[in-house]
N, CA and C atoms as an extended XYZ file, in Angstrom:
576
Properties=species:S:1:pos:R:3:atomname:S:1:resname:S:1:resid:I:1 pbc="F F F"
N        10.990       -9.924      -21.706 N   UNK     1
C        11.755      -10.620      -20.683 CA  UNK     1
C        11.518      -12.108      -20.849 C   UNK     1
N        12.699      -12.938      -20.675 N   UNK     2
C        12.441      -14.269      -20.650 CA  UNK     2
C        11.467      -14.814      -19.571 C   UNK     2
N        10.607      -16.116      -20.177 N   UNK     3
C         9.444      -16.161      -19.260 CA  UNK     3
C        10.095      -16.820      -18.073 C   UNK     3
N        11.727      -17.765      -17.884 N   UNK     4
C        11.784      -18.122      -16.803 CA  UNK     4
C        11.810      -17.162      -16.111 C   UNK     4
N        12.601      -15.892      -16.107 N   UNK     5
C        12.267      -14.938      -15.256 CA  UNK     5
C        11.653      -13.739      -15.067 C   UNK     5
N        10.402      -13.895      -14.522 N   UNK     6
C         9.249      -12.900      -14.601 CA  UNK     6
C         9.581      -12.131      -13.744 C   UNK     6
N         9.787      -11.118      -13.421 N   UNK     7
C         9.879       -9.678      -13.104 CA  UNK     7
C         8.699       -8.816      -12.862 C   UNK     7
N         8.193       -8.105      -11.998 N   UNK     8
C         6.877       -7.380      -11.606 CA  UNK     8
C         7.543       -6.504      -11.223 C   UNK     8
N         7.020       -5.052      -11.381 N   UNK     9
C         7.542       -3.600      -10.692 CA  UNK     9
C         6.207       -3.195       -9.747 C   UNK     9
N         6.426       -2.115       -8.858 N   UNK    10
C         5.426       -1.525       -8.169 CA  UNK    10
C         5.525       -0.005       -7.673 C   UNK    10
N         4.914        0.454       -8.112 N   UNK    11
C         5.183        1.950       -7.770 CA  UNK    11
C         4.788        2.384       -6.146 C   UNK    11
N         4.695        2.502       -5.247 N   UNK    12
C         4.086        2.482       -4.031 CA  UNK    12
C         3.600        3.503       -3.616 C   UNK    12
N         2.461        3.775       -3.441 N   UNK    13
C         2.240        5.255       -2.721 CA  UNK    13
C         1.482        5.225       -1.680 C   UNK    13
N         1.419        4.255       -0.833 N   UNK    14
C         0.868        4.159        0.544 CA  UNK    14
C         1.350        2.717        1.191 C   UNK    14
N         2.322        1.986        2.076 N   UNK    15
C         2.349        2.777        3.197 CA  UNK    15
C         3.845        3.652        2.824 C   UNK    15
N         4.415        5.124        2.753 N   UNK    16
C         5.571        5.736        2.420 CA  UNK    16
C         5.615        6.956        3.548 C   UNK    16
N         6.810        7.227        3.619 N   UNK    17
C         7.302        8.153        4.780 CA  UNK    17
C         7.043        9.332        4.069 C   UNK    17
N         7.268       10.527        5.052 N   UNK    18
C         7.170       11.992        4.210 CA  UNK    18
C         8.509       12.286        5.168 C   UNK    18
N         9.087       13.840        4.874 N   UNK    19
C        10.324       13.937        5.022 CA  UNK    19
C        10.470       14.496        6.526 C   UNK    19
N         8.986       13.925        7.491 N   UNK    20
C         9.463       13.871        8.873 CA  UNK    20
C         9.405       12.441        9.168 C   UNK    20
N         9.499       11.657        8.375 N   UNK    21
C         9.540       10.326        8.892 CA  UNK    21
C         7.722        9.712        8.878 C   UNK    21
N         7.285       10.338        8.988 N   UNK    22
C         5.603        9.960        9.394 CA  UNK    22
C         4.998        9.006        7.795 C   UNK    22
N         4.048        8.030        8.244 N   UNK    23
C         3.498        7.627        7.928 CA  UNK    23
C         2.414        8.224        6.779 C   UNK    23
N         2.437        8.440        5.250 N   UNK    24
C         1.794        8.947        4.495 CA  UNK    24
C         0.827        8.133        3.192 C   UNK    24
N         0.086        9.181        2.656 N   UNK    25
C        -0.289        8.714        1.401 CA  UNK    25
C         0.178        9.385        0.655 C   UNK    25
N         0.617        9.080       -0.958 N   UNK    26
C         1.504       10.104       -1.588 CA  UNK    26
C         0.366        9.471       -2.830 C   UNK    26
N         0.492       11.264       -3.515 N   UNK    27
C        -0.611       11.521       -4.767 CA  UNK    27
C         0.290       10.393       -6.512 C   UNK    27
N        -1.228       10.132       -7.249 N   UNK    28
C        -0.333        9.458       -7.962 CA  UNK    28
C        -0.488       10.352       -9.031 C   UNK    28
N         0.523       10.671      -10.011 N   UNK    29
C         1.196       11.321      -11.019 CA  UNK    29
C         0.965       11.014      -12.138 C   UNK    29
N         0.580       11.806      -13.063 N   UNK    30
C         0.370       11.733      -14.226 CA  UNK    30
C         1.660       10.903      -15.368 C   UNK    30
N         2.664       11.676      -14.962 N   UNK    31
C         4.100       11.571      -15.063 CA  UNK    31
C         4.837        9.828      -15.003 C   UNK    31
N         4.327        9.909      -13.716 N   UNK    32
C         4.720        7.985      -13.331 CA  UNK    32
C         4.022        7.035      -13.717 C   UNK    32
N         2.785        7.188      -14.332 N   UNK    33
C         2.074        6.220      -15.013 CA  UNK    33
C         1.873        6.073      -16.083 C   UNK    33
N         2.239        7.128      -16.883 N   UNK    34
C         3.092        6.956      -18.616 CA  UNK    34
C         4.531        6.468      -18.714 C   UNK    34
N         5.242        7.028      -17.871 N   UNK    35
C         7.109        6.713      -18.260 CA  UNK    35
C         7.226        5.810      -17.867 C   UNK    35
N         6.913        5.109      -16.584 N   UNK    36
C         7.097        3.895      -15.761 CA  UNK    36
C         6.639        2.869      -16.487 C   UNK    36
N         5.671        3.449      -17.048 N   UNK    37
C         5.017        2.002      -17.887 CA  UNK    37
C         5.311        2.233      -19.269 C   UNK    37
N         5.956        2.847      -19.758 N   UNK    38
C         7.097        2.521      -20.705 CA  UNK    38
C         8.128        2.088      -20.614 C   UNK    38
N         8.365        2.212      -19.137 N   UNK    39
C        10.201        1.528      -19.216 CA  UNK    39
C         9.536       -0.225      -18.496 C   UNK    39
N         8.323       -0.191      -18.183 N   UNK    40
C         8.484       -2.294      -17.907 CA  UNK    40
C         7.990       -1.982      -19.166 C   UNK    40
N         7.873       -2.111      -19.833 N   UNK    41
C         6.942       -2.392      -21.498 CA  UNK    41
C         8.365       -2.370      -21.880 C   UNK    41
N         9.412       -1.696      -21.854 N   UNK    42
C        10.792       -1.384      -22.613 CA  UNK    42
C        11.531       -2.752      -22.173 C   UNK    42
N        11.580       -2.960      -20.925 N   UNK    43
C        12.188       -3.847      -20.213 CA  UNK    43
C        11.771       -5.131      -19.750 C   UNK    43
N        10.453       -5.144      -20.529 N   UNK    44
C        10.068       -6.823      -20.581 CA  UNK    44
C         9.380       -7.260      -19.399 C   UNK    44
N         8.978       -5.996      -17.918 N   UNK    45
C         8.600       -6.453      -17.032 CA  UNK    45
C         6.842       -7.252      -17.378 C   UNK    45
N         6.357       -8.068      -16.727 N   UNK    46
C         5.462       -8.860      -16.663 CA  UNK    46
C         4.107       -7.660      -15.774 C   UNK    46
N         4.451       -6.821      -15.251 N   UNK    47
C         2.788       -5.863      -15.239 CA  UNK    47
C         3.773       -4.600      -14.145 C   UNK    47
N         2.754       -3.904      -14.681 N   UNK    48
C         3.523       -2.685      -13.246 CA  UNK    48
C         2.354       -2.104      -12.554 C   UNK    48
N         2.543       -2.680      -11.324 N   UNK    49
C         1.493       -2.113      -10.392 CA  UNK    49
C         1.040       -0.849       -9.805 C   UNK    49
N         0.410        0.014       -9.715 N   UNK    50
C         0.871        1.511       -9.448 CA  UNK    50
C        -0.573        1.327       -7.534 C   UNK    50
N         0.734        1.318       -7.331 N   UNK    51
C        -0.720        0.984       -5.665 CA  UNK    51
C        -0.587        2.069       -4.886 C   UNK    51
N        -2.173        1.906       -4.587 N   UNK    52
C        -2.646        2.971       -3.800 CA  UNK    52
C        -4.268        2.776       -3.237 C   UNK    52
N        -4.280        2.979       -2.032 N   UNK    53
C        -5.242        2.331       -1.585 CA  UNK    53
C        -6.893        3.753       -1.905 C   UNK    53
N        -5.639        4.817       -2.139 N   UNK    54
C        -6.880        5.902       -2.900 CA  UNK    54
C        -8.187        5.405       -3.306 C   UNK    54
N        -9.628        5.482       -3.329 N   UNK    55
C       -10.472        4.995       -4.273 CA  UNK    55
C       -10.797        6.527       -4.814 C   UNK    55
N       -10.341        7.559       -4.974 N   UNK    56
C       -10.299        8.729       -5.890 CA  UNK    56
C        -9.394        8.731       -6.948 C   UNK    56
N        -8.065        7.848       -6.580 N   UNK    57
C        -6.735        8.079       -6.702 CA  UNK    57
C        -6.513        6.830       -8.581 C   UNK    57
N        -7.265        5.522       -7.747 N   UNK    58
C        -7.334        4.833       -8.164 CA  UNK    58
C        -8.217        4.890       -9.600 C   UNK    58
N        -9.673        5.780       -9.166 N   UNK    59
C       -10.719        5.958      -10.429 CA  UNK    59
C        -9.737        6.986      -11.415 C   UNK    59
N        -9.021        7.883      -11.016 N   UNK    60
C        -8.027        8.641      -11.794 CA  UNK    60
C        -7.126        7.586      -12.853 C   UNK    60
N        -6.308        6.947      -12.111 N   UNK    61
C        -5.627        5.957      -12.788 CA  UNK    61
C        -6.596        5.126      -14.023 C   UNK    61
N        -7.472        4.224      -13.223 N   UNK    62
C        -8.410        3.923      -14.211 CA  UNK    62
C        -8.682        4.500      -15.315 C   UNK    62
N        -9.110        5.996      -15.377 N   UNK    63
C        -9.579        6.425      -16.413 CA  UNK    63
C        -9.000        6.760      -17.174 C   UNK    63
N        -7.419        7.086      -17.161 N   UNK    64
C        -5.677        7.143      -17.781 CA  UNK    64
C        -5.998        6.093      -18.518 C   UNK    64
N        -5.746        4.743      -17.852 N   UNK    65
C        -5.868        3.302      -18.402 CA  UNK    65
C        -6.667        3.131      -19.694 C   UNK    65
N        -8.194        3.480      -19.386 N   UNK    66
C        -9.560        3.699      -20.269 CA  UNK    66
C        -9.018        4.204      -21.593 C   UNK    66
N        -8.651        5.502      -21.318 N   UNK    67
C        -8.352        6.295      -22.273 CA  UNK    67
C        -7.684        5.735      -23.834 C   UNK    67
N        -6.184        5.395      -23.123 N   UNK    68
C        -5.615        4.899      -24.265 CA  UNK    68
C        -5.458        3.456      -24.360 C   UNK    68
N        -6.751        3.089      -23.897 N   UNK    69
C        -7.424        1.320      -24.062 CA  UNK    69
C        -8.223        1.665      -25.209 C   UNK    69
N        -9.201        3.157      -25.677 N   UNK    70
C        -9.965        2.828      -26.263 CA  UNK    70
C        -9.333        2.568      -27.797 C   UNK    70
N        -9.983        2.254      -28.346 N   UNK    71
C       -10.091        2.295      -30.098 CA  UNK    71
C        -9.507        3.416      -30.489 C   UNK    71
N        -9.870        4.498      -29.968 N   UNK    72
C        -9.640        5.932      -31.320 CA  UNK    72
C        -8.006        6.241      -30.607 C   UNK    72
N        -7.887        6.315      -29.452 N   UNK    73
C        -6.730        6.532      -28.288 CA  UNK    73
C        -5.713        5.650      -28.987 C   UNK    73
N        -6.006        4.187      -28.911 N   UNK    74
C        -5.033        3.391      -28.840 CA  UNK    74
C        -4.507        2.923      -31.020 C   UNK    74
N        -5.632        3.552      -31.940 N   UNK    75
C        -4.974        3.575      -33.177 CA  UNK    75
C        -4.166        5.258      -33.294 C   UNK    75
N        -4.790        5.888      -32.299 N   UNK    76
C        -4.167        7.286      -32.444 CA  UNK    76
C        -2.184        7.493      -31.914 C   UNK    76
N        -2.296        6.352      -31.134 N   UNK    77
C        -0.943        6.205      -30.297 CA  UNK    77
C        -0.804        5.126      -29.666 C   UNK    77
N        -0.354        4.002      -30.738 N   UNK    78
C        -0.297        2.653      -30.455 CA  UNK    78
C         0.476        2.133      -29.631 C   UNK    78
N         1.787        2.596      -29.364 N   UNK    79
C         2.725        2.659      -29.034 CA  UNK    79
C         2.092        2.595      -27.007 C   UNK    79
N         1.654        4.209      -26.770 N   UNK    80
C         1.493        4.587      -25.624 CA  UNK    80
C         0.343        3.405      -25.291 C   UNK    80
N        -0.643        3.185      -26.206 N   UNK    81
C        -1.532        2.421      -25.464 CA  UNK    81
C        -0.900        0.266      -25.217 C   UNK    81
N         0.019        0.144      -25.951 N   UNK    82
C         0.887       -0.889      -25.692 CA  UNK    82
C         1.285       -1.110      -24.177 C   UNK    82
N         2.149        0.357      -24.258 N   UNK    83
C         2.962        0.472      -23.092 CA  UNK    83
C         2.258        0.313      -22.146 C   UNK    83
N         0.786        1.168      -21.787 N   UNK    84
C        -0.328        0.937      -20.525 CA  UNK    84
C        -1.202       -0.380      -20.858 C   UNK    84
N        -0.779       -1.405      -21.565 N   UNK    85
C        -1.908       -2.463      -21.370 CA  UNK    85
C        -1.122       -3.744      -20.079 C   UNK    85
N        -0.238       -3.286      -19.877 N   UNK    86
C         0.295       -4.210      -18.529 CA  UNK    86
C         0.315       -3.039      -17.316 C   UNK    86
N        -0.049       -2.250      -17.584 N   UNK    87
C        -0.259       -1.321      -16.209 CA  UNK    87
C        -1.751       -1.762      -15.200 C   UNK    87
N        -1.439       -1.623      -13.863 N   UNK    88
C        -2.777       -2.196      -13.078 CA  UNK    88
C        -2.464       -1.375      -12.214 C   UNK    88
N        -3.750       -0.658      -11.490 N   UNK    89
C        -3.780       -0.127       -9.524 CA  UNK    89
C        -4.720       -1.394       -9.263 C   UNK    89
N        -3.807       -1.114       -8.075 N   UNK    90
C        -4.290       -2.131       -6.695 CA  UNK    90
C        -3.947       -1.554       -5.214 C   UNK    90
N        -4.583       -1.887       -4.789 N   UNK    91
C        -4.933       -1.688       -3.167 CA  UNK    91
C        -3.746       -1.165       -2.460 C   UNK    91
N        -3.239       -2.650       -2.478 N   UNK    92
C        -1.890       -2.697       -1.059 CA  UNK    92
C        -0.706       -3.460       -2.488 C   UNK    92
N         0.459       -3.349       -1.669 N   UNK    93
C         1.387       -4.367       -1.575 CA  UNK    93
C         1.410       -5.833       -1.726 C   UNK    93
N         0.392       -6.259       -0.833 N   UNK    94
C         0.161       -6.992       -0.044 CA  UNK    94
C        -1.020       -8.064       -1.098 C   UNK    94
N        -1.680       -7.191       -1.649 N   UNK    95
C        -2.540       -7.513       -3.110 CA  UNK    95
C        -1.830       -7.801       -4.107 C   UNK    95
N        -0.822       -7.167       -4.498 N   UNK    96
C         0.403       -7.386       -5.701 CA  UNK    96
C         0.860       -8.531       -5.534 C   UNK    96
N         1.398       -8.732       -4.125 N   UNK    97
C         1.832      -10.029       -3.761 CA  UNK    97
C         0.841      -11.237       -4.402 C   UNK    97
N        -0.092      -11.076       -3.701 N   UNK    98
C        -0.958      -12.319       -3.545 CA  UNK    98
C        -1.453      -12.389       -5.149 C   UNK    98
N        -1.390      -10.983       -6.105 N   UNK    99
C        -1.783      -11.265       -7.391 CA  UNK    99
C        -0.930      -12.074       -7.942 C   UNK    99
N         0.195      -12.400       -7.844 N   UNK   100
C         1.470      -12.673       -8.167 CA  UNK   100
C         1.138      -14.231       -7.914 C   UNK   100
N         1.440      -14.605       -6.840 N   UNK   101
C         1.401      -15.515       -6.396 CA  UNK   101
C         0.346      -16.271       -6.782 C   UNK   101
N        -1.052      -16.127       -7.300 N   UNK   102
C        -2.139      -16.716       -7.578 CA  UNK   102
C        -1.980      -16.802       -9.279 C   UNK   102
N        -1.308      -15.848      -10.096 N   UNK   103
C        -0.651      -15.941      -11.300 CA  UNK   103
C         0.136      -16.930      -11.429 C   UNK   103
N         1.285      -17.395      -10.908 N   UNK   104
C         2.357      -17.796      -10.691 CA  UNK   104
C         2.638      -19.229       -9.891 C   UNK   104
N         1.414      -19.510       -9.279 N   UNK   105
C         1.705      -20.393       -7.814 CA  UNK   105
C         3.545      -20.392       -7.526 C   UNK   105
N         3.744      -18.693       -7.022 N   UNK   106
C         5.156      -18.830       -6.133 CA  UNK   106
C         4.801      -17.029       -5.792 C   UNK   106
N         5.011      -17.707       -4.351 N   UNK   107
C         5.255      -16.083       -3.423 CA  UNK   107
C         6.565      -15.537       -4.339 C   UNK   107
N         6.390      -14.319       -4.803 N   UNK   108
C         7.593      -13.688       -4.782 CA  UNK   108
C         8.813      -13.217       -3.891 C   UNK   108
N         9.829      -12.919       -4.536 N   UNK   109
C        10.644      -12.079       -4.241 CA  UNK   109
C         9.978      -10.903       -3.966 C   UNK   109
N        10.105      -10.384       -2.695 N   UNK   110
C        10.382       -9.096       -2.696 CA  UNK   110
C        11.308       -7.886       -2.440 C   UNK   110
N        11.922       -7.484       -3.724 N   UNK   111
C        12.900       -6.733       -3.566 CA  UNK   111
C        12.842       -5.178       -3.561 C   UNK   111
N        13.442       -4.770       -2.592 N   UNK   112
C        13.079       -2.950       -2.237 CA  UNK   112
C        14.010       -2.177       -2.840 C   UNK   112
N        13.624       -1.405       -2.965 N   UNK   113
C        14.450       -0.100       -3.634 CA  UNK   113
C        14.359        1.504       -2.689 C   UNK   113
N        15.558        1.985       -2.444 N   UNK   114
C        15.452        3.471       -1.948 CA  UNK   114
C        16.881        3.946       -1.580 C   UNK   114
N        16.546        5.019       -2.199 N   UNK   115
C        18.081        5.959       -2.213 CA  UNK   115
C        18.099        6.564       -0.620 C   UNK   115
N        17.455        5.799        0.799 N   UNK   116
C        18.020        6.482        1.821 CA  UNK   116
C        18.271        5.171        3.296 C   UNK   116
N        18.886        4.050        2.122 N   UNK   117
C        18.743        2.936        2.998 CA  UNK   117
C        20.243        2.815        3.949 C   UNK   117
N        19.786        2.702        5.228 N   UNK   118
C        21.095        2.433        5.869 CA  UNK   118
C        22.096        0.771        5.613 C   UNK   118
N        21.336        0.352        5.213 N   UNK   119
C        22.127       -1.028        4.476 CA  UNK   119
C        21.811       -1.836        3.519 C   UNK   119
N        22.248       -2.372        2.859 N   UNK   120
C        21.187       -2.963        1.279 CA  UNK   120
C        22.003       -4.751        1.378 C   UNK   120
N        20.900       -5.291        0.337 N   UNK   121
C        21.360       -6.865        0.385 CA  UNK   121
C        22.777       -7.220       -0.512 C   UNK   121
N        22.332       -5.855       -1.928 N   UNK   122
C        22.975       -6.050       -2.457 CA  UNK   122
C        22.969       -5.460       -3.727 C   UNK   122
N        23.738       -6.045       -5.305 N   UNK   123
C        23.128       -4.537       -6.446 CA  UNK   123
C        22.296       -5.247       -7.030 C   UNK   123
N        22.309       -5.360       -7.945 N   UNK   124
C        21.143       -5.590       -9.406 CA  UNK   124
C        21.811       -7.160      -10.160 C   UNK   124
N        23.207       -7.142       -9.777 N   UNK   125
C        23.445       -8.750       -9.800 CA  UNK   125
C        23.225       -9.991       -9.303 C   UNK   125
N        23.587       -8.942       -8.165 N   UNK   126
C        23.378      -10.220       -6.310 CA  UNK   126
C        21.837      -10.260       -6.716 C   UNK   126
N        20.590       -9.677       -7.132 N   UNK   127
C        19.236       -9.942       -7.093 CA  UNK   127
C        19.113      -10.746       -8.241 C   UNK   127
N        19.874      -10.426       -9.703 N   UNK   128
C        19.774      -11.481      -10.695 CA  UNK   128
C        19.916      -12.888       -9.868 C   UNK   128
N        21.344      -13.030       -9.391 N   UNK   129
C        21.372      -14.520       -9.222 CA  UNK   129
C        20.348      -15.068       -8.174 C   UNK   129
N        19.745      -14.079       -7.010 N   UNK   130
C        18.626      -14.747       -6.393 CA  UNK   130
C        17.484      -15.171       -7.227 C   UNK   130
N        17.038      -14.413       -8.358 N   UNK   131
C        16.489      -14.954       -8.806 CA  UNK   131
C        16.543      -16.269       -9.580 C   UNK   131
N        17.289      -15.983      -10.138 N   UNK   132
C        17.741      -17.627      -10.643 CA  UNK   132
C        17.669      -18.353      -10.030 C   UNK   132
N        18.785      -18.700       -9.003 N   UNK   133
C        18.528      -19.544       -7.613 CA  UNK   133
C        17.572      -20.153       -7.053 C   UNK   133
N        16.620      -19.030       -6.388 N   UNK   134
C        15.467      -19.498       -5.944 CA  UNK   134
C        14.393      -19.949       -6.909 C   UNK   134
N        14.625      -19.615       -8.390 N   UNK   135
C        13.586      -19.789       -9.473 CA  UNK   135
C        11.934      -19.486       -9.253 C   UNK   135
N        11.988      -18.330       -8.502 N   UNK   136
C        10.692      -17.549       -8.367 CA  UNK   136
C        10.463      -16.260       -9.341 C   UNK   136
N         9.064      -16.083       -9.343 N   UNK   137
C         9.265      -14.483       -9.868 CA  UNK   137
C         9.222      -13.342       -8.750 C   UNK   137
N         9.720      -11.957       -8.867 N   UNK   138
C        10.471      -11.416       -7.900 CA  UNK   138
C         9.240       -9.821       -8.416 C   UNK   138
N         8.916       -9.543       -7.207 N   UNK   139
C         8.448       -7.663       -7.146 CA  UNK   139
C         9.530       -6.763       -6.758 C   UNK   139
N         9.910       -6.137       -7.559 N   UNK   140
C        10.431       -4.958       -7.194 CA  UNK   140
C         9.428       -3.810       -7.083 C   UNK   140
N         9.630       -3.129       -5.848 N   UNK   141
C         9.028       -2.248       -5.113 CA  UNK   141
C         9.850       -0.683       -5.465 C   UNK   141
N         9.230        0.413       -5.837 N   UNK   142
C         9.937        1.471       -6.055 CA  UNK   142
C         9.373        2.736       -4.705 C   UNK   142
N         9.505        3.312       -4.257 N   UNK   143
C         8.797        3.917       -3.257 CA  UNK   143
C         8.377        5.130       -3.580 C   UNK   143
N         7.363        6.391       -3.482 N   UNK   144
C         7.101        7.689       -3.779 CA  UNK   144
C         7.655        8.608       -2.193 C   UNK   144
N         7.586        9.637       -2.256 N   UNK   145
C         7.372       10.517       -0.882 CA  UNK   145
C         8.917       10.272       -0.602 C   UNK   145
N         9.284       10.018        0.776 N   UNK   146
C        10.491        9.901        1.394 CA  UNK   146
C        10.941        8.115        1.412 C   UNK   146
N         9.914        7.610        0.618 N   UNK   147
C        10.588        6.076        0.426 CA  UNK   147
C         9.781        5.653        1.075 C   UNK   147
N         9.948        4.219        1.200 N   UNK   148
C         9.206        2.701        1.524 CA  UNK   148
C         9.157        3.096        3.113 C   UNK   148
N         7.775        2.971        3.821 N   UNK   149
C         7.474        3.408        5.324 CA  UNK   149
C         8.470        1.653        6.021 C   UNK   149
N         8.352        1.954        7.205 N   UNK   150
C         8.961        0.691        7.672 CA  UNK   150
C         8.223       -0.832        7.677 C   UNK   150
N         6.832       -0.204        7.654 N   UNK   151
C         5.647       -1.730        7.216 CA  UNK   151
C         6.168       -2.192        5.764 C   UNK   151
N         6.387       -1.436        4.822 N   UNK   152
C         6.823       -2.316        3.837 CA  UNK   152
C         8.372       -3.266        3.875 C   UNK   152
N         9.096       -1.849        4.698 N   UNK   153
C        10.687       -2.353        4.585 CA  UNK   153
C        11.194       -4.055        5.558 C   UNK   153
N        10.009       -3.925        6.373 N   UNK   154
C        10.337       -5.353        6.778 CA  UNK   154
C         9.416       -6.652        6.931 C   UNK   154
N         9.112       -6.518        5.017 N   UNK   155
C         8.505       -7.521        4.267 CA  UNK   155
C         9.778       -8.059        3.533 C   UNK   155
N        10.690       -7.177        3.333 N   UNK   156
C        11.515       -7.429        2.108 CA  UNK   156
C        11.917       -8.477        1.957 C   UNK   156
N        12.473       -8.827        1.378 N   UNK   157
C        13.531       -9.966        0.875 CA  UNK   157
C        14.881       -9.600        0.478 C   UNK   157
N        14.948       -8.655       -0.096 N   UNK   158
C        16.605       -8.123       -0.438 CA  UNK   158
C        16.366       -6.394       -0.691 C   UNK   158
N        16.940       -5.994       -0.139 N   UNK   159
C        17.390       -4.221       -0.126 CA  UNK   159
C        18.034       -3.987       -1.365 C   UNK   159
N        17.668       -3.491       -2.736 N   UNK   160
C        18.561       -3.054       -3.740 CA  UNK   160
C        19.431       -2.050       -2.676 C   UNK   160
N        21.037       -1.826       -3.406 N   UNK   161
C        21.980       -1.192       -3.311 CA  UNK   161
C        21.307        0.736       -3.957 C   UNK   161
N        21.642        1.718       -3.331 N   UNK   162
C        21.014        2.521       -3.775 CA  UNK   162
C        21.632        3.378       -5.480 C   UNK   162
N        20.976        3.583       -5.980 N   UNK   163
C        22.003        4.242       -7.499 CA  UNK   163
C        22.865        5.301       -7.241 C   UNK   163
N        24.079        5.554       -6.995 N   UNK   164
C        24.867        6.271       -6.859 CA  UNK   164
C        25.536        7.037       -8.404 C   UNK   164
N        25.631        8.243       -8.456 N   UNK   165
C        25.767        8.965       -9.571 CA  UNK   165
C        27.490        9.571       -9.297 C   UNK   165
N        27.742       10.369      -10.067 N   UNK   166
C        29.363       10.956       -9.675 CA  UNK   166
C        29.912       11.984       -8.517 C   UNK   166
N        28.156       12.368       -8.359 N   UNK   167
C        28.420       13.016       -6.665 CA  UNK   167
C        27.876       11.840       -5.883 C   UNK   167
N        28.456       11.732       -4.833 N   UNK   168
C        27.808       10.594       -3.920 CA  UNK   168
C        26.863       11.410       -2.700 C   UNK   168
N        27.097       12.486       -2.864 N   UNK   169
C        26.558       13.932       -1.583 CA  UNK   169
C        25.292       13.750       -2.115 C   UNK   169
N        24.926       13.812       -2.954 N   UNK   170
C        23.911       13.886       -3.998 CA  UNK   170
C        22.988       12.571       -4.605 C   UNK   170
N        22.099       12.413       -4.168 N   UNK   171
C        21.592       11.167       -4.395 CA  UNK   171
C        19.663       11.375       -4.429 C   UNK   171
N        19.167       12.262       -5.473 N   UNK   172
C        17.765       12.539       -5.596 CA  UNK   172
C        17.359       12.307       -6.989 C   UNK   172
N        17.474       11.553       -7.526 N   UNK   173
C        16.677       10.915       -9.068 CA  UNK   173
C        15.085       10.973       -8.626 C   UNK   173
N        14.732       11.830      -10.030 N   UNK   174
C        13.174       10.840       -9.771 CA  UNK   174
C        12.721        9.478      -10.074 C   UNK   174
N        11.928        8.913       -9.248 N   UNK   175
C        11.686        7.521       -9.425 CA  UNK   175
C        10.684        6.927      -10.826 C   UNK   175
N        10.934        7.984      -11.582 N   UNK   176
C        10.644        7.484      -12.977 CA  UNK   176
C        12.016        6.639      -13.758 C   UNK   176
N        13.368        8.083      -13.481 N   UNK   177
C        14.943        7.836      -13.875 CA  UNK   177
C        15.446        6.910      -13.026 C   UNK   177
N        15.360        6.504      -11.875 N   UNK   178
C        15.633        5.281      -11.087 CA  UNK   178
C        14.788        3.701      -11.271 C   UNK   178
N        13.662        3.929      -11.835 N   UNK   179
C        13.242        2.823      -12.688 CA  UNK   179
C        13.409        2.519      -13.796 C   UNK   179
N        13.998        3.610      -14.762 N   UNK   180
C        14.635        3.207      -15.980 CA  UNK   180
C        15.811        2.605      -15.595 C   UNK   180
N        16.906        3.178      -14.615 N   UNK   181
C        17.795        2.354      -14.518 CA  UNK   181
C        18.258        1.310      -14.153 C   UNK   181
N        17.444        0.543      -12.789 N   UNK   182
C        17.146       -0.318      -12.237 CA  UNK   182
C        16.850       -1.798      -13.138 C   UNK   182
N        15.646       -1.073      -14.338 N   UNK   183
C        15.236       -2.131      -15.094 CA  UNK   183
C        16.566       -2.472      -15.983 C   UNK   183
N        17.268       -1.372      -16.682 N   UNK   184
C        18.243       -2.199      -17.559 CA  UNK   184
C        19.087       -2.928      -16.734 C   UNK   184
N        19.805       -2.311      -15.834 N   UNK   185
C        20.729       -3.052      -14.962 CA  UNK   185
C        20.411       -4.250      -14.894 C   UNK   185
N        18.958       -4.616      -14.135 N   UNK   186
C        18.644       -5.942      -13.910 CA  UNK   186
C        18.313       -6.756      -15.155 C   UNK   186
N        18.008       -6.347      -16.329 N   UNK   187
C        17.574       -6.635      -17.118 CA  UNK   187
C        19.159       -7.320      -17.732 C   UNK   187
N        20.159       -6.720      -17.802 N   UNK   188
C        21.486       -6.911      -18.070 CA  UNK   188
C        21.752       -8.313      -17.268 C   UNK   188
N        21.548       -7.767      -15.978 N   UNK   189
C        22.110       -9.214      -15.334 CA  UNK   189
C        21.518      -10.150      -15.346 C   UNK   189
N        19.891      -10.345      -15.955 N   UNK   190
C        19.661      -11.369      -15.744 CA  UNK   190
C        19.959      -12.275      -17.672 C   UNK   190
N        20.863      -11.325      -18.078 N   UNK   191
C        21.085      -12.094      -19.985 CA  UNK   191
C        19.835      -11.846      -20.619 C   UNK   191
N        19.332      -11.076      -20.037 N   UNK   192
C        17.711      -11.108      -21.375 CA  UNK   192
C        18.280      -10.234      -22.561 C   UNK   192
């Protein structure tokens, strides 16, 4: 990705709704912390955060990380251990932010993502040109469980538009396939 525009992803798994609405922690996946961090490694993002305030959750992740950090791991499958050397867990949100921002000297963007939003800012263009515009670097937030709880949703800065497929009735991607798509889209609009 071009360095004027730095790009951060975040996988979220605490604070997220479950499918009564309630306030949860959602488990982190073996699954989402290989593919996800192949598609910002694919897509030029600048680190992908996988947060969770877990400290079980977190030593798990870690030791994923470890793995194909070491020597024998990372000449055995160079590729995979590429892809996880911009992967990080962290705490909160709220930590991503402030990592960002202490990287960067500029609060980010924060832009949300979820396939069950009653209104959005806008698509993957309208967020290109904010970025430009404002000439910050921007977090995109991906949500686990039933999506982004309402403590995150009104931090935001702009509501992505949700990905709509050829059924519109139908709207359940996993948020591995909704971060692959997200990234090219934006990746498109912003000319990289």
């Amino acid at each position: 990705m071009a360095q004027q525009h730095k790009v951060y992803i975040g996988l979220v798994h605490y604070p997220i709704k479950n499918k009564r609405n309630q306030l949860v922690t959602t488990s982190v996946t073996n699954l989402d912390i290989h593919d996800i961090s192949r598609s910002a490694k694919t897509f030029g993002m600048e680190r992908y955060f996988i947060i969770t305030p877990l400290a079980a959750q977190q030593k798990l992740v870690n030791k994923i990380l470890g793995h194909w950090g070491e020597d024998k791991s990372s000449e055995y499958n160079p590729d995979r251990s590429d892809a996880l050397s911009s992967t990080f867990v962290i705490n909160s949100v709220k930590d991503a932010v402030e990592e960002i921002t202490n990287e960067t000297g500029q609060e980010p963007i924060l832009a949300l993502t979820g396939a069950n939003f009653s209104t959005h800012t806008g698509d993957t263009k309208n967020l290109a040109e904010k970025i430009k515009i404002d000439n910050k670097p921007c977090l995109l937030l991906f949500g686990t469980g039933w999506g982004l709880h309402d403590d995150v949703l009104k931090l935001g800065d702009f509501m992505l538009e949700p990905i709509m497929g050829a059924d519109n009735d139908y709207n359940h991607l996993s948020v591995r396939s909704a971060v692959a798509i997200y990234l090219s889209q934006l990746c498109k609009d912003l000319s990289l």
